[in-house]
C-alpha positions as CSV (number, residue, x, y, z in Angstrom):
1,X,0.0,0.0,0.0
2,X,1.4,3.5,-1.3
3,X,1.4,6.2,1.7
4,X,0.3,9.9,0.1
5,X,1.1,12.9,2.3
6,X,-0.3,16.4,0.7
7,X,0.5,19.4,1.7
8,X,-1.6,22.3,1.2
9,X,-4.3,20.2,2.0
10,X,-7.4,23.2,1.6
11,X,-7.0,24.2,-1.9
12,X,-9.7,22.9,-4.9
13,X,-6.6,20.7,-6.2
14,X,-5.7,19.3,-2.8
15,X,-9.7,18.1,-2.4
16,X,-9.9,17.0,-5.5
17,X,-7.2,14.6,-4.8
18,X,-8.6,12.9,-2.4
19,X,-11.8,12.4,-3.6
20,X,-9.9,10.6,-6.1
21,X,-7.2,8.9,-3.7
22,X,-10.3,7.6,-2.0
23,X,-11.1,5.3,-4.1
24,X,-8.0,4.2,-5.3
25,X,-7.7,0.6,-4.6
26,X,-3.7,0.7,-3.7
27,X,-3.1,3.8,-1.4
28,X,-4.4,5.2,1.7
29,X,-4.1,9.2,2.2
30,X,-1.8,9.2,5.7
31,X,-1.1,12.6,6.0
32,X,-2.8,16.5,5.3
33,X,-0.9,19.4,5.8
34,X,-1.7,23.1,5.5
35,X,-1.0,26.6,7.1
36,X,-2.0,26.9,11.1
37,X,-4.6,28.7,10.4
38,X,-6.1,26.6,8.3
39,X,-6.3,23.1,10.3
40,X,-9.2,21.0,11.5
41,X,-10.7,18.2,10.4
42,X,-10.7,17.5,6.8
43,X,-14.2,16.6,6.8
44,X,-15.1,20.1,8.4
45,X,-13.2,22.0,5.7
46,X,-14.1,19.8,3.0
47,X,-18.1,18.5,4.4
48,X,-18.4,16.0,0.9
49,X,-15.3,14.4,2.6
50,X,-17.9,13.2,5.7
51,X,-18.0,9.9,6.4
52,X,-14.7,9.2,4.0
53,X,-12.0,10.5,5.5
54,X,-11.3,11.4,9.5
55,X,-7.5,12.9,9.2
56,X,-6.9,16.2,10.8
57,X,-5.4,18.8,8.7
58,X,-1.8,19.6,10.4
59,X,1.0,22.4,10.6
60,X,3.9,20.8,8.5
61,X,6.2,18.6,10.0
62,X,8.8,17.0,8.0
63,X,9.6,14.3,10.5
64,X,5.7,13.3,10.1
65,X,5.5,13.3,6.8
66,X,8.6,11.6,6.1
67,X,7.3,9.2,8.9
68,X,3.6,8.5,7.3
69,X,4.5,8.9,3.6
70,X,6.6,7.1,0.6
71,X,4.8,10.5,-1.8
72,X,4.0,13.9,-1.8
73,X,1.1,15.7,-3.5
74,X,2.8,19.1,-3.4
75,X,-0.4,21.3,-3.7
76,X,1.3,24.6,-3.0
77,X,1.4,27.7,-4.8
78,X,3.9,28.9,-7.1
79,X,6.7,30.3,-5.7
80,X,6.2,28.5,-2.3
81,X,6.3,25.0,-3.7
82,X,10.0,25.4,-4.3
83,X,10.7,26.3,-1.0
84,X,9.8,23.3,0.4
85,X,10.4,20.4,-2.3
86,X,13.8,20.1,-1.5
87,X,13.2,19.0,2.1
88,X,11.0,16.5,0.6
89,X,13.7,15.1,-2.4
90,X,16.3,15.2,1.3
91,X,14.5,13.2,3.3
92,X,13.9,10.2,0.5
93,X,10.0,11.1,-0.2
94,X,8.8,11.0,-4.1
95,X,7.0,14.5,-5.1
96,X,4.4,15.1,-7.8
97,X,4.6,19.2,-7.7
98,X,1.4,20.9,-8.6
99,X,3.1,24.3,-9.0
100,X,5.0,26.2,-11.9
101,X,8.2,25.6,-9.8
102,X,9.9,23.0,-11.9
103,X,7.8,23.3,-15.1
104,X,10.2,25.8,-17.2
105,X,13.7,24.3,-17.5
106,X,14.8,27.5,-18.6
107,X,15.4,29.4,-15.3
108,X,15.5,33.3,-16.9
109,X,11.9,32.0,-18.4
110,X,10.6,31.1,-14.9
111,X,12.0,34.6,-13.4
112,X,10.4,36.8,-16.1
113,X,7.5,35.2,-15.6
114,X,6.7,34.3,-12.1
115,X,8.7,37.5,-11.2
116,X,11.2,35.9,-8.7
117,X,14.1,34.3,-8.6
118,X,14.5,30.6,-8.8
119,X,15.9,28.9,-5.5
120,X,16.5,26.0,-6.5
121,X,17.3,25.4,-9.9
122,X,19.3,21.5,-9.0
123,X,16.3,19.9,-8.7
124,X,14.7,22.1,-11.5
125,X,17.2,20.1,-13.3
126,X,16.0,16.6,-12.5
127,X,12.3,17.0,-12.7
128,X,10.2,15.1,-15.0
129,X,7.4,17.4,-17.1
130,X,4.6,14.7,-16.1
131,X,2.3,15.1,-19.0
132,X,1.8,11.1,-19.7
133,X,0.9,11.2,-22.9
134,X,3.7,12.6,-24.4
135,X,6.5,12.0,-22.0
136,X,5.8,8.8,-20.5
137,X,9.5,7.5,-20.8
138,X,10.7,10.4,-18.6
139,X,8.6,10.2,-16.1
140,X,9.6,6.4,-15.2
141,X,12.1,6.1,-12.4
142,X,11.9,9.8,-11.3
143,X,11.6,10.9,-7.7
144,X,10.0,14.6,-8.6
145,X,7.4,15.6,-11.1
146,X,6.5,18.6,-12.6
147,X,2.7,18.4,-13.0
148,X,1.3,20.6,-15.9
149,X,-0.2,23.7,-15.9
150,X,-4.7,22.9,-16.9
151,X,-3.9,25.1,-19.8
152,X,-1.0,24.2,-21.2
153,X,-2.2,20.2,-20.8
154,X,-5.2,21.5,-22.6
155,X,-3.6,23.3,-25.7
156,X,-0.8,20.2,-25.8
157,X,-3.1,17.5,-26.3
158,X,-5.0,19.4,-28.9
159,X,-1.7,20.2,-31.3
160,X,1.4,17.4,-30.8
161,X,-0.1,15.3,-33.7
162,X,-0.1,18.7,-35.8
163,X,3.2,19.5,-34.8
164,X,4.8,16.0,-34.5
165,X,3.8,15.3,-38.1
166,X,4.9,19.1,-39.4
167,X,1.9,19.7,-40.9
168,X,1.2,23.0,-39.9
169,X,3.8,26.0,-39.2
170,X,5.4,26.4,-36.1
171,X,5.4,30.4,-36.0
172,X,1.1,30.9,-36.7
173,X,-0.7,29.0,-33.7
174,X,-3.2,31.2,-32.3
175,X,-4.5,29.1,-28.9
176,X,-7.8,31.0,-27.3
177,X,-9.0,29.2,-24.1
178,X,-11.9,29.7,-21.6
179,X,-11.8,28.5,-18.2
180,X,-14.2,28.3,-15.3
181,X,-13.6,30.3,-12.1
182,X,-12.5,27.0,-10.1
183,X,-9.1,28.0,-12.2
184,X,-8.5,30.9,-10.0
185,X,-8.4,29.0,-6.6
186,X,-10.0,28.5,-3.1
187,X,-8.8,32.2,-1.5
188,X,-11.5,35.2,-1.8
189,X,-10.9,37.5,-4.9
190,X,-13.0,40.3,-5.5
191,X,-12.7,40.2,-9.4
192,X,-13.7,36.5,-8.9
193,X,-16.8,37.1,-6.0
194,X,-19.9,35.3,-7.6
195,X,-21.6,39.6,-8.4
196,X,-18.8,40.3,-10.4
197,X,-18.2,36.7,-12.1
198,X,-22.1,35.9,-12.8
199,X,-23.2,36.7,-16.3
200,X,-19.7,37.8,-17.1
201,X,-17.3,36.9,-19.5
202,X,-13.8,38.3,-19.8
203,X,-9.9,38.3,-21.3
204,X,-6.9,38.7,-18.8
205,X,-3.2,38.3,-18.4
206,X,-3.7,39.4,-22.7
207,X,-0.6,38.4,-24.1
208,X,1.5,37.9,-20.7
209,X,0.3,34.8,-19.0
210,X,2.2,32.7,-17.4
211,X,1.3,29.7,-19.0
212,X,2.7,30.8,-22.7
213,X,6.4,30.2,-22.3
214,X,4.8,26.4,-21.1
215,X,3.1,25.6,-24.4
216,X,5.8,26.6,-25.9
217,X,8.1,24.6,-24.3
218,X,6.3,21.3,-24.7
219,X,5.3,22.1,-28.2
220,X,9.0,22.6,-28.6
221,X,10.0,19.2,-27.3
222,X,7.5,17.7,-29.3
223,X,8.5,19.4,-33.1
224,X,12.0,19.0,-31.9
225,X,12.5,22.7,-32.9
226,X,11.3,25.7,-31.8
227,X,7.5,26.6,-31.4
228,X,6.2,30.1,-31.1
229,X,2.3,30.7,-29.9
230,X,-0.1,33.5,-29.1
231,X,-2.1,32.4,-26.2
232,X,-5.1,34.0,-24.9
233,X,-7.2,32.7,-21.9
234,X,-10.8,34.1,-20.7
235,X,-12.5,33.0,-17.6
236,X,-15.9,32.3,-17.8
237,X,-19.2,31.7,-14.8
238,X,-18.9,28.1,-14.6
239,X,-17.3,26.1,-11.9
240,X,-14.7,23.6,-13.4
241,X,-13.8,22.8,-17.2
242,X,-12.1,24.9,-19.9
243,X,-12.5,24.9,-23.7
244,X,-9.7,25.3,-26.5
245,X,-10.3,26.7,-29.9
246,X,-6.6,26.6,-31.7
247,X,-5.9,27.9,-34.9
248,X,-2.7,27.5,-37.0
249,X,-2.2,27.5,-40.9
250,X,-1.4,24.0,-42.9
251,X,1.6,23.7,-44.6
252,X,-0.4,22.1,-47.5
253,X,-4.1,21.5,-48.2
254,X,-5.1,18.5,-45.4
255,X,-8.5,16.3,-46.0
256,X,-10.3,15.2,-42.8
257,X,-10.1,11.8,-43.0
258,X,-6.2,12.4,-42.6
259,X,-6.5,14.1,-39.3
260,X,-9.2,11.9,-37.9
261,X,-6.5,9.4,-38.9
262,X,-3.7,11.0,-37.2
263,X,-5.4,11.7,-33.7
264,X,-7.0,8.4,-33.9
265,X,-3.5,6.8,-34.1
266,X,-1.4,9.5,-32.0
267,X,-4.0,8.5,-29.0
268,X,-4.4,4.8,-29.7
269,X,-3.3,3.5,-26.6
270,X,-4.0,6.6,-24.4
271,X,-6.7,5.8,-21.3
272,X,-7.7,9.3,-21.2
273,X,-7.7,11.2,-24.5
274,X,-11.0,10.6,-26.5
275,X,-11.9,11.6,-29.8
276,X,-15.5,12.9,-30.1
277,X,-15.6,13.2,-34.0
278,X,-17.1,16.9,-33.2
279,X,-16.2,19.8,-31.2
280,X,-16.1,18.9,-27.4
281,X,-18.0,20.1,-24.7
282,X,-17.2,21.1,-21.1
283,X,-20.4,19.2,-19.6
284,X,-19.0,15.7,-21.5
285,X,-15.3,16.1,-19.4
286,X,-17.0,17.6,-16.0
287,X,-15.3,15.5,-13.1
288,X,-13.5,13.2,-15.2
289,X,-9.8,12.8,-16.6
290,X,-10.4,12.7,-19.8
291,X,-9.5,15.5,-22.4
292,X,-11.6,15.5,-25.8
293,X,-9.8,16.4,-28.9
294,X,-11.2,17.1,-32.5
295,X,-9.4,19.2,-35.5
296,X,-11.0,20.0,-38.3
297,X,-10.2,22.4,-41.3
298,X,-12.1,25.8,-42.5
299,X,-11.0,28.7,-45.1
300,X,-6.9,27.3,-45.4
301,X,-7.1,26.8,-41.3
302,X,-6.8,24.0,-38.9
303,X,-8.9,24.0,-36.2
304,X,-8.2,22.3,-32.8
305,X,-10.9,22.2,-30.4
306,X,-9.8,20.5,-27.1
307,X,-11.8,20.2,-23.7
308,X,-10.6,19.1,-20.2
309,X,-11.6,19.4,-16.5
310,X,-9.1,22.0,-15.0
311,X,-9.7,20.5,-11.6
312,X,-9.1,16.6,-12.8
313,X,-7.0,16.1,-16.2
314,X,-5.3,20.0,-15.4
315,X,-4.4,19.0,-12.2
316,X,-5.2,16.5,-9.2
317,X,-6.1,13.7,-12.1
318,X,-2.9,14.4,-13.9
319,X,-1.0,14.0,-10.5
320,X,-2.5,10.4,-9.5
321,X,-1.9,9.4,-13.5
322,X,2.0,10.2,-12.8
323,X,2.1,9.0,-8.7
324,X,0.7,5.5,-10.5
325,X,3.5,5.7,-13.5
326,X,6.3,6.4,-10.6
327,X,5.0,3.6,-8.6
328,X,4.4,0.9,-11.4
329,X,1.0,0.8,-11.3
330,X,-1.9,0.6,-13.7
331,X,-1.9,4.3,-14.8
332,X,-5.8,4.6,-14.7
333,X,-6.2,3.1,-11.0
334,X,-8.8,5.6,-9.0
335,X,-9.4,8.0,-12.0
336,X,-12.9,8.3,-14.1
């Protein structure tokens, strides 16, 4: 039986972890850690947890965790996460990192973007990027991995059989995503308070966010040279979920038979990318692990419409797919 620890135990990734780790058949959740004041019964923080879980919610203490744990869910926030992770590396615990802090291998990337410096760029080093279905090899043996970002994992799935194959250019992908509020996180925000957020619709971070330089980076590794994208997100009055329409230009005319046939072999023998045969919708991935992929073509574009649950496949679902591929197992055990 696999011992979990997480720490930052009250966040929306951190619960939906457990509801997950709950019914996985071969680990039991040993540990919950989160700031002082923030402790108390998991069940009281959490109430759909009644009945399921009875751990406390504690103040970190390595000793503990390295006591009750062989992995970490590492649900803290960027910046923070790499505070701590190397404690957790030193004392002989695995780590699947929910935070930017070992996504960007490029260090000066990370600090323009995140707007600190990186402390710990050794282990940056050594991190596995844990998106399964493109760097499965990898992730295999590792002690520490980098869980994507929701969008990024979104935008991915949808384009590395366009870019893999070189059938569209590398320098033209426009990638425009939505995202429910659940994206923003658990801590009061006024821009994010239902009044503002119901029947609202907006653009932010416009050509800035954080989560650019990431697409980039695995479209990169994927073409094996260089990718370049303009990424725009919105944020929308639903809960969980977030829609991708992507656009890039062919490098030649392309039928659809030979992109259904392309996605339909690039995701053959992958558990948890489907392939609706039409554009996917947030209400079909809702709660689940799966992201939906379709392309199509219309006046001398490709289109890529891709769908995922930012709470499940964007994050906590993601994590348990790569704790199972670091510990052997059947990579679908506890997920939906």
């Amino acid at each position: 039986m696999i011992r979990v620890a997480i720490i930052g135990a009250t966040g929306y990734t951190a619960s939906e972890s457990l509801a997950i780790l709950l019914r996985h058949k071969e680990v039991k959740v040993t540990y919950l850690t989160a700031l002082p004041e923030e402790c108390g019964p998991i069940a009281a923080i959490f109430p759909s947890l009644r009945g399921r879980i009875d751990l406390p919610v504690e103040p970190l203490d390595l000793d503990k965790a390295v006591d009750r744990a062989d992995v970490v869910l590492c649900c803290l926030p960027h910046k923070v996460s790499m505070g701590m992770v190397p404690k957790l590396l030193g004392a002989g615990l695995k780590v699947v990192d929910f935070s930017a802090d070992y996504r960007l291998r490029d260090v000066r990337v990370y600090e323009s973007f995140y707007k600190v410096p990186h402390t710990d760029p050794e282990n940056l080093k050594r991190a596995a990027f844990g998106l399964p279905e493109l760097f499965r090899p990898t992730i295999v043996g590792k002690d520490l991995v980098a869980n994507p970002g929701c969008y990024p994992t979104c935008a991915a799935l949808g384009l590395a059989p366009l870019v893999r194959e070189g059938l569209i250019r590398l320098d033209k992908i426009v990638v425009n995503m939505v995202s429910g509020v659940s994206g923003a996180g658990r801590r009061a925000n006024l821009t994010f308070h239902f009044p503002e957020m119901n029947e609202n619709y907006f653009a932010y971070s416009v050509g800035t966010h954080r989560h650019m330089p990431e697409i980039e980076q695995i479209l990169s590794d994927v073409a094996g040279r260089p990718v370049t994208v303009l990424f725009q997100p919105h944020v929308a009055p639903f809960t969980r979920g977030m829609m991708g329409s992507i656009y890039a230009d062919p490098i030649r005319p392309i039928q659809q038979k030979e992109l259904d046939d392309l996605y339909a072999e690039t995701y053959r023998n992958e558990p948890f990318v489907r392939l609706p045969g039409g554009p996917p919708t947030i209400s079909a991935i809702a709660g689940t692990n799966f992201c939906d992929v379709w392309a199509t073509t219309a006046k001398g574009k490709v289109i890529v419409f891709s769908a995922l649950d930012n709470l499940v496949k964007g994050a906590a679902g993601q994590a348990v797919q790569n704790m199972n591929i670091l510990f052997g197992l059947d990579e679908s055990l506890g997920l939906l």
